[in-house]
C-alpha distance (Angstrom), angle and dihedral (degrees) to the residues before:
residue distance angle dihedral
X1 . . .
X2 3.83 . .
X3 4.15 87.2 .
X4 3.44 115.3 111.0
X5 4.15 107.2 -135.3
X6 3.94 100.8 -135.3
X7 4.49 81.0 -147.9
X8 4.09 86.1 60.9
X9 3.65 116.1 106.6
X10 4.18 105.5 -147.9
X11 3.50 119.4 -127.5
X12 4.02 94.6 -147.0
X13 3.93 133.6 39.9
X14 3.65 115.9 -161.8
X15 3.83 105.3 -135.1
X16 3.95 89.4 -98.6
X17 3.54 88.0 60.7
X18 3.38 98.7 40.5
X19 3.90 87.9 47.5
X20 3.46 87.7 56.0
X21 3.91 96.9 51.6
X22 3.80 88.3 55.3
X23 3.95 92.1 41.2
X24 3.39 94.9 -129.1
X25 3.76 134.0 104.2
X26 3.77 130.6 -80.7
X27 3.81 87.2 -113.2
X28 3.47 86.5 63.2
X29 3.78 97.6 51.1
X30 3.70 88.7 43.4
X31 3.93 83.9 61.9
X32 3.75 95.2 49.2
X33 3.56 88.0 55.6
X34 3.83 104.3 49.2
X35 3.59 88.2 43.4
X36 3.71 89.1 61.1
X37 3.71 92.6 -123.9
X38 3.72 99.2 112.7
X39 4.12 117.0 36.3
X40 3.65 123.8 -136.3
X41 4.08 143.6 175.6
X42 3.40 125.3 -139.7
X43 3.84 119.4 -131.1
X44 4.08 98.5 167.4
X45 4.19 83.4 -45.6
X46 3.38 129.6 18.7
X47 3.63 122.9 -76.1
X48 3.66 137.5 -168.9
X49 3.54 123.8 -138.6
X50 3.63 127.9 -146.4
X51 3.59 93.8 -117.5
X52 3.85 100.3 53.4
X53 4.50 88.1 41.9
X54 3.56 82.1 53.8
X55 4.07 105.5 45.3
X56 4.24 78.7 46.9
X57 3.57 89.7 61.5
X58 3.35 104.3 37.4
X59 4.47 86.4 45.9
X60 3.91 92.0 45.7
X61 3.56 100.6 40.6
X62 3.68 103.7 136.6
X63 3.95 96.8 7.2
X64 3.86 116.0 124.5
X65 3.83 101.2 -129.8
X66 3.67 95.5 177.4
X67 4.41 85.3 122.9
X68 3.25 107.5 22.2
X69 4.24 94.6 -157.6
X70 4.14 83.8 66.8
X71 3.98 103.8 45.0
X72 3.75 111.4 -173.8
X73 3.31 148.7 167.0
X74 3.94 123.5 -108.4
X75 3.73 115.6 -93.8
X76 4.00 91.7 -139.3
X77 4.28 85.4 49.4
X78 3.77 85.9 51.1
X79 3.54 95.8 56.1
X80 3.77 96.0 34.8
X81 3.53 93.6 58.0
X82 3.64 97.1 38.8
X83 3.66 101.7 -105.2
């Protein structure tokens, strides 16, 4: 049972992998999580579950998290949704 089934969603992303479904870097992810913005467990190193990478997309969907002190919303989001 030590074969991973490619049809089996994980549960946890280590922060590389999670970096790597973002495309950014680990740096980055680091960030999100001191910052409080993205949620994570620690299991020896932190990990990300599906769950909490999901609620993070779905909650900043449309937010410009380039600093994350000054979260926004995108300027073409704003005007596309008639904000």
């Amino acid at each position: 049972m030590n074969k991973k089934s490619d049809n089996v969603l994980d549960l946890v992303y280590t922060v590389s992998e999670t970096a790597e479904i973002l495309k950014v870097n680990k740096n980055t992810v680091y960030d999100l999580i001191d910052s409080g913005v993205l949620k994570c467990i620690k299991l020896g190193n932190k990990k990300i579950t599906t769950k909490s990478l999901t609620e993070f997309l779905d909650t900043y969907d449309g937010y410009d998290l380039s600093d994350l002190t000054d979260i926004k919303l995108l300027h073409q989001y704003q005007q596309s949704c008639g904000k």
